[in-house]
N, C-alpha and C positions, 0 to 999 in steps of 0.2 A: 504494500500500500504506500502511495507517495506522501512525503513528507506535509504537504500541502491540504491534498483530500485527508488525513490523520486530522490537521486543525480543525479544519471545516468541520467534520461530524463531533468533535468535542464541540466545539462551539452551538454550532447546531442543540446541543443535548438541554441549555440552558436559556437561549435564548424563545423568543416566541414563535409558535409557530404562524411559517409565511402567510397559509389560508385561515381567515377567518375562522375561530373554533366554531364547531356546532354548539347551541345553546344547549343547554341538561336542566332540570329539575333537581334540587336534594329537597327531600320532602322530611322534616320530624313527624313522622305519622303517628302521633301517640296518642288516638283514638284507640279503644277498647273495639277487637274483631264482631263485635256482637253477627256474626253472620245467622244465627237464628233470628234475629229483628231485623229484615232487610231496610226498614226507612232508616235505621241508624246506622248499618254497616257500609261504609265509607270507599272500604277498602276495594270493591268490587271496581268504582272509578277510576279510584290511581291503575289499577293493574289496565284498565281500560285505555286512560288516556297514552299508557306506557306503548301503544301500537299506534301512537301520533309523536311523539318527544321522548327522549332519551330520559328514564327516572330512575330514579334514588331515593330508595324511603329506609329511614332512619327506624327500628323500630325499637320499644322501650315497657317490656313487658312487667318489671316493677324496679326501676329506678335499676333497670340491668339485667340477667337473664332469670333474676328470680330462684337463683340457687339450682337451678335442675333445668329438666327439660320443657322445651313449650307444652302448657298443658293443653287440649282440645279445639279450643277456640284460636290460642294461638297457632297450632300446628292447623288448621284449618285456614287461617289468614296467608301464613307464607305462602301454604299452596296458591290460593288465590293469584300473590300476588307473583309467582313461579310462573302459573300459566301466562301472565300479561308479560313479561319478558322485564319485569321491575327486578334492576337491583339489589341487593338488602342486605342493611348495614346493622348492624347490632348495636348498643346506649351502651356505654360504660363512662360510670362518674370519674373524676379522679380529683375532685375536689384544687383544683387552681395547682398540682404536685403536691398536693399534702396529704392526700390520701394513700394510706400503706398498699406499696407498690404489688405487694403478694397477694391481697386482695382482687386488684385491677386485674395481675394477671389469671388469677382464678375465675372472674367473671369472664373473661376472655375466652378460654378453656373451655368454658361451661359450653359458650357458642360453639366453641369450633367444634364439639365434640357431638354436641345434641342440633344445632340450631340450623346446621347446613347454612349461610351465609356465604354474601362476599366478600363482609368488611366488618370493618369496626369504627364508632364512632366515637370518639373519646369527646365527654363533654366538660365543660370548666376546666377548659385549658388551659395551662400557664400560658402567659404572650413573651416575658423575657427572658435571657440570654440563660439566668441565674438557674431553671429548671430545665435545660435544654439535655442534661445526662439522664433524669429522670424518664421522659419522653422519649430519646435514644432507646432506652432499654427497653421501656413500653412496647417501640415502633420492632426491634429485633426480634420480642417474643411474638407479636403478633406474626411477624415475617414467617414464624417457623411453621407454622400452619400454610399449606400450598394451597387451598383452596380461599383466605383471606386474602384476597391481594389488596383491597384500597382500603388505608386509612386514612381516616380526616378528623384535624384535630379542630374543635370547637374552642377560636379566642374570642371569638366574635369583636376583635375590635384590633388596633394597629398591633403588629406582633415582630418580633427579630428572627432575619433571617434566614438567621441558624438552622429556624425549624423546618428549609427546605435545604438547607444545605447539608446537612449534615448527613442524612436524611432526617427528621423525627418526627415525617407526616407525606403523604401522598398531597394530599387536600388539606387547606390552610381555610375555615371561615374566618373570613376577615371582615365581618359586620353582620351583627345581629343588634337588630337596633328599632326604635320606631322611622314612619315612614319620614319624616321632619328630621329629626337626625342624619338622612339618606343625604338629602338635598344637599347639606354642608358639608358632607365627608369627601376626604379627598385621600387618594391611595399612596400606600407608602412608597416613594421614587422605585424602589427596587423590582415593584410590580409589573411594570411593564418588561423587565429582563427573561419574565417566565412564562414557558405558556403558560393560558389563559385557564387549563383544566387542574391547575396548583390552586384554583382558590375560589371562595363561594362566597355569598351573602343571603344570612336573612332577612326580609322585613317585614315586619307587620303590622298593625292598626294602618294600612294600606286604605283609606276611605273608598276608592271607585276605579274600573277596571280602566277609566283614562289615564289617571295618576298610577295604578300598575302598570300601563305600557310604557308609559314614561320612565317609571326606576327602570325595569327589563331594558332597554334601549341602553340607560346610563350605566346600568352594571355590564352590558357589552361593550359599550365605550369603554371601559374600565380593563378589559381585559378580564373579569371575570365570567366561567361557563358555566359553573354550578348557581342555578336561581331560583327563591321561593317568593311568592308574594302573598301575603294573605291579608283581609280584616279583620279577622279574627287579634285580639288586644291584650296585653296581662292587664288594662284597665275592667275589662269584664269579669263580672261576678267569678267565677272561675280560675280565675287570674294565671288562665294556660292558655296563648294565643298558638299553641299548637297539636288542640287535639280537634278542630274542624277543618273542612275544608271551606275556602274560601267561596265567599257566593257569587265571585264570579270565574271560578274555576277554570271552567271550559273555555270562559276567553283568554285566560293565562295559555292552557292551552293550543290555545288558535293563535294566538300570538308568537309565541315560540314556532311553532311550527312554520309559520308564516316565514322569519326570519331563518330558517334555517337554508327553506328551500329556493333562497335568493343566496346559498355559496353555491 
């Protein structure tokens, strides 16, 4: 191999890619599978709209796998969401790196052994430099599992480096925020050196599907491919703006898909 083409494909490995990324979905689906109540089971949609846009649903069966294996309802949802050709990433806390590491890796296990998944979602991220060994280790045990390959780590807000360099993440969220929040956020200079499929954002109390097509367009601006929008609010009684789906769903979906099929 010539001295030259060697550069180029290292170089290549970090920088963005040439074409436009395809738009994707990460979805926290943390709606309860209720598939015996069909008006409240949700899941049937994502795995639907998954034959219109590339999806990724987070799923969080009690604050992580629950100690054991999905019980019925859960093992009845992944199917669900198997047949739509939806990704699926498993919830593991880790409390900002302060949660004991043996723990983490034991929920981890749990999935990989019972859950059949593609990933792991580490949430309460650390964002600095100071938990970057923490993370490392996280991201190697995950590694050992062949059938895990994407993890993304939940900072939801500006975060170091490190955490793609090193490696200590596949997938970087780099905003989970409200929609007003969105408007003023500006990406850390380093962003643009990586493809676009290193890093996500959520948002939510999203008011109406004009102002979601608006974020969608500015987090492609951005260079990011992973995007959720919902109305769904932690203002609401409930104070989990992520276990519905948004009511205007399907135009999220038409939207994305829309931009897609303009690369």
């Amino acid at each position: 191999m010539s001295t030259l083409l060697t550069a180029t494909l290292a170089c290549s490995a970090i920088k963005p890619e040439t074409a436009i990324a395809q738009t994707k979905i990460l979805i926290p689906l943390y709606s309860y599978p209720t598939w015996y109540n069909p008006p409240t089971y949700t899941w049937p949609q994502v795995a639907a709209a998954a034959k219109q846009v590339p999806i990724t649903a987070i799923i969080n069966p009690n604050n992580g796998p629950d100690n054991g294996p999905p019980n019925r309802d859960y093992a009845r949802g992944i199917q669900d969401l198997r047949q739509g050709g939806v990704t699926i990433l498993g919830y593991v806390a880790t409390n900002y790196g302060k949660r004991n590491i043996n723990q983490v890796k034991a929920d981890i296990d749990i999935y990989a052994k019972h859950f059949h998944l593609d990933g792991i979602f580490l949430d309460e991220a650390a964002s600095g430099a100071d938990k970057l060994d923490y993370y490392q280790e996280i991201y190697k045990h995950i590694k050992t599992q062949p059938k895990l390959q994407m993890v993304v780590l939940n900072q939801g807000t500006q975060t170091d480096q490190g955490y793609l360099t090193r490696p200590a993440g596949d997938n970087l969220v780099i905003f989970e925020n409200y929609s007003k929040a969105w408007n003023e956020y500006q990406p850390q200079s380093y962003i643009k050196d990586y493809a676009a499929k290193h890093f996500s954002c959520l948002i939510h109390s999203v008011p109406d599907a004009a102002t979601m097509k608006k974020h969608i367009n500015q987090a492609v601006a951005r260079n990011i491919q992973y995007i959720y929008i919902t109305d769904d609010s932690p203002d609401n009684p409930d104070k989990d703006p992520w276990n519905s789906l948004p009511s205007y769903w399907q135009e999220q979906i038409n939207h994305i898909r829309s931009l897609n099929q303009k690369i």
